[in-house]
N, C-alpha and C positions, 0 to 999 in steps of 0.2 A: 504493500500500500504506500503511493508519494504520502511524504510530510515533508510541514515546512514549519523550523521553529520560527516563534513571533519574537521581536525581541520587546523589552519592556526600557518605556524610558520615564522618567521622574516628573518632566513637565510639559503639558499640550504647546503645540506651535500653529503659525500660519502659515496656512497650505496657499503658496504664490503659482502654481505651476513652471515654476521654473526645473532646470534639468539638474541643478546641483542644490543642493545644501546641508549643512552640517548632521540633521536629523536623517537624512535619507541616506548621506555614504554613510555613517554606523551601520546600518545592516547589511545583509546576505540577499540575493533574489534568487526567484525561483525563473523556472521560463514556460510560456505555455508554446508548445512545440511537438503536440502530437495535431496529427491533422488528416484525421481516421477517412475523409469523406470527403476530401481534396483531390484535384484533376490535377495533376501537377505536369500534364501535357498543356497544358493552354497558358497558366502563370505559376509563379514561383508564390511562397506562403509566407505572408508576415512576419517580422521579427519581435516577440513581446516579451518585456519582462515587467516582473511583479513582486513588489518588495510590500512589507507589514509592517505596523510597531502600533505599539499597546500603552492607553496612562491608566489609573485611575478610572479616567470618566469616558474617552474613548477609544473607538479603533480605526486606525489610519491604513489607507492602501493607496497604493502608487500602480499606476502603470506605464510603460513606456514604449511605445509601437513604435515601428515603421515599416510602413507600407506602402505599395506603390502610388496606387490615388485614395484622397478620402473626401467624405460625402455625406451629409449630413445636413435633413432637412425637421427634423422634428429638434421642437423649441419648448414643450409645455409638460409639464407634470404629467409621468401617466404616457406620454405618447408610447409609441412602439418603434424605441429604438433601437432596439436588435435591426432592423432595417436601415438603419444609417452603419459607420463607422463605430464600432461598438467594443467594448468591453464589460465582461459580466465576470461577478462575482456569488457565486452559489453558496449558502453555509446553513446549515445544520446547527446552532450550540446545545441546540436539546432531542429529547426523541420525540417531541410535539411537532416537530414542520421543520421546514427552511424557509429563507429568505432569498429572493434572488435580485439582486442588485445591479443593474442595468443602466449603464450610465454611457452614452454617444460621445463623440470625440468634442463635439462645444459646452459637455454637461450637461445634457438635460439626461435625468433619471428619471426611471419605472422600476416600483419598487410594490412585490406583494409579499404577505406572510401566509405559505402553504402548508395547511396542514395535509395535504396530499397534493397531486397534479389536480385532483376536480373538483378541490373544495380547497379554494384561495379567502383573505382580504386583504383590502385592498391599503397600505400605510396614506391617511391622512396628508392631506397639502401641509396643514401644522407640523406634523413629523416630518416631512419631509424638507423643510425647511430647516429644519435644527441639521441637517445632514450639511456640512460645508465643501464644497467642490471647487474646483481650479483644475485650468486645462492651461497649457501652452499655447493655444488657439484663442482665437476671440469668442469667448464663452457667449451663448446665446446668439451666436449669428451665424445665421443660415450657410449651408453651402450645398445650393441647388442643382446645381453640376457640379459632378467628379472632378477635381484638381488634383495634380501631382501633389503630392504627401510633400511637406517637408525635407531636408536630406535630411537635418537631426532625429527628425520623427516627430513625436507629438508624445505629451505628457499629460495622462487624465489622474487626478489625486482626489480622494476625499475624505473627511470622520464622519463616523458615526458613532454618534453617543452611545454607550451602553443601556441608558434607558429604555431607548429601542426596542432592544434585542429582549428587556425585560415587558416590556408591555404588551406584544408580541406573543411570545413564545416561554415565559415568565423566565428565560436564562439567567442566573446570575453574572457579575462579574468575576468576568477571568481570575485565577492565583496562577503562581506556579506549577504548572505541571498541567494544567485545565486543559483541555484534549476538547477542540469544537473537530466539524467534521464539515468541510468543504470543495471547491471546485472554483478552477478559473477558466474563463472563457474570452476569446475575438474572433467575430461576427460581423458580418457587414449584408446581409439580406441581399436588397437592391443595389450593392455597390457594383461598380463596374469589374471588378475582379472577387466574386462571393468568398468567403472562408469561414470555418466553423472549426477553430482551431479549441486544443483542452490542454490543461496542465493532469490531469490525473486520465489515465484511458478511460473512455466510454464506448463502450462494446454492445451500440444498434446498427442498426444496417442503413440509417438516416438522420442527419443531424438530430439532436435531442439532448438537450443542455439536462432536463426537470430530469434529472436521475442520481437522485439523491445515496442511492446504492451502490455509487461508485464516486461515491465523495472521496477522498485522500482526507488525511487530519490536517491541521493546527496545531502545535502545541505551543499553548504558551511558556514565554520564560522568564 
């Protein structure tokens, strides 16, 4: 089973989207670089990585693509941004559901609490507002045609409060050694070159991120 420890640090920070700083080189990353349902006759597969860290009150995630074009037309709470330039974050901290964390290369997120694939709800605009995001992009603007990616790439980051993940799914917060159970994903639906890329294998025979069965851990530290 992949794991990825989290590292733990003393005090929350702000999240600029930039590609460097002192909170984010402390840790380790992982990479999502299986790409189970990829044509790799037509285009070559994204390059992403995805680093963790943990306070007190929340949890921080980093990603860093690049990609050939990105594309990204949904701006509002809730949209369905698996079809734009996407990054998703799958977890599990209890055996009540997961969460899937969906969040487009300008930041807009979609965000439900599954207590299975057929029986979701849906996190509140209020909650999801407490969730703080930063991309390297210009957050909230459209990009209605495909444009060549960056040559740096592109950096999506956000927190989520722990409160969250308690109101939710009644999780507590993490200690040492707390073991959640997650998945990372990049997705681009509509984009001009599709991918449905995973950091832990998922073994269907058609994209399908809601598979909570094949989550990898967490551990914190």
């Amino acid at each position: 089973m992949n794991n990825y420890s989290v590292k733990k640090i003393s005090n929350d920070f702000n999240l600029t989207g930039n590609f460097t700083s002192d909170e984010w080189n402390s840790t380790d990353s992982i990479k999502i670089d299986l790409w189970p349902w990829h044509n790799y006759k037509l285009y070559e597969t994204p390059e992403v990585n995805v680093k963790m860290l943990y306070t007190d009150n929340n949890l921080y995630i980093r990603f860093h693509v690049k990609e050939n074009y990105i594309f990204a037309q949904k701006t509002n709470f809730q949209d369905q941004v698996c079809e734009d330039s996407c990054v998703e974050f799958f977890v599990s901290p209890t055996e009540s559901g997961y969460f899937n964390f969906e969040v487009n290369c300008i930041g807009t997120i979609h965000l439900h609490f599954h207590e299975d694939r057929h029986k979701s709800v849906t996190v509140t605009d209020s909650d999801l507002k407490k969730i703080k995001i930063a991309t390297s992009l210009s957050k909230g603007k459209k990009i209605n045609k495909s444009v060549p990616c960056p040559k740096e790439g592109y950096i999506v980051e956000y927190s989520i409060p722990f409160e969250i993940f308690y109101k939710y799914s009644k999780a507590e917060v993490p200690t040492n050694n707390s073991v959640w159970h997650a998945n990372f994903y990049k997705c681009g639906d509509l984009s001009p070159e599709p991918s449905w890329g995973t950091w832990a294998p998922v073994k269907t025979p058609q994209p399908d991120f809601h598979q909570p069965k094949y989550f990898g851990e967490i551990i914190f530290k």
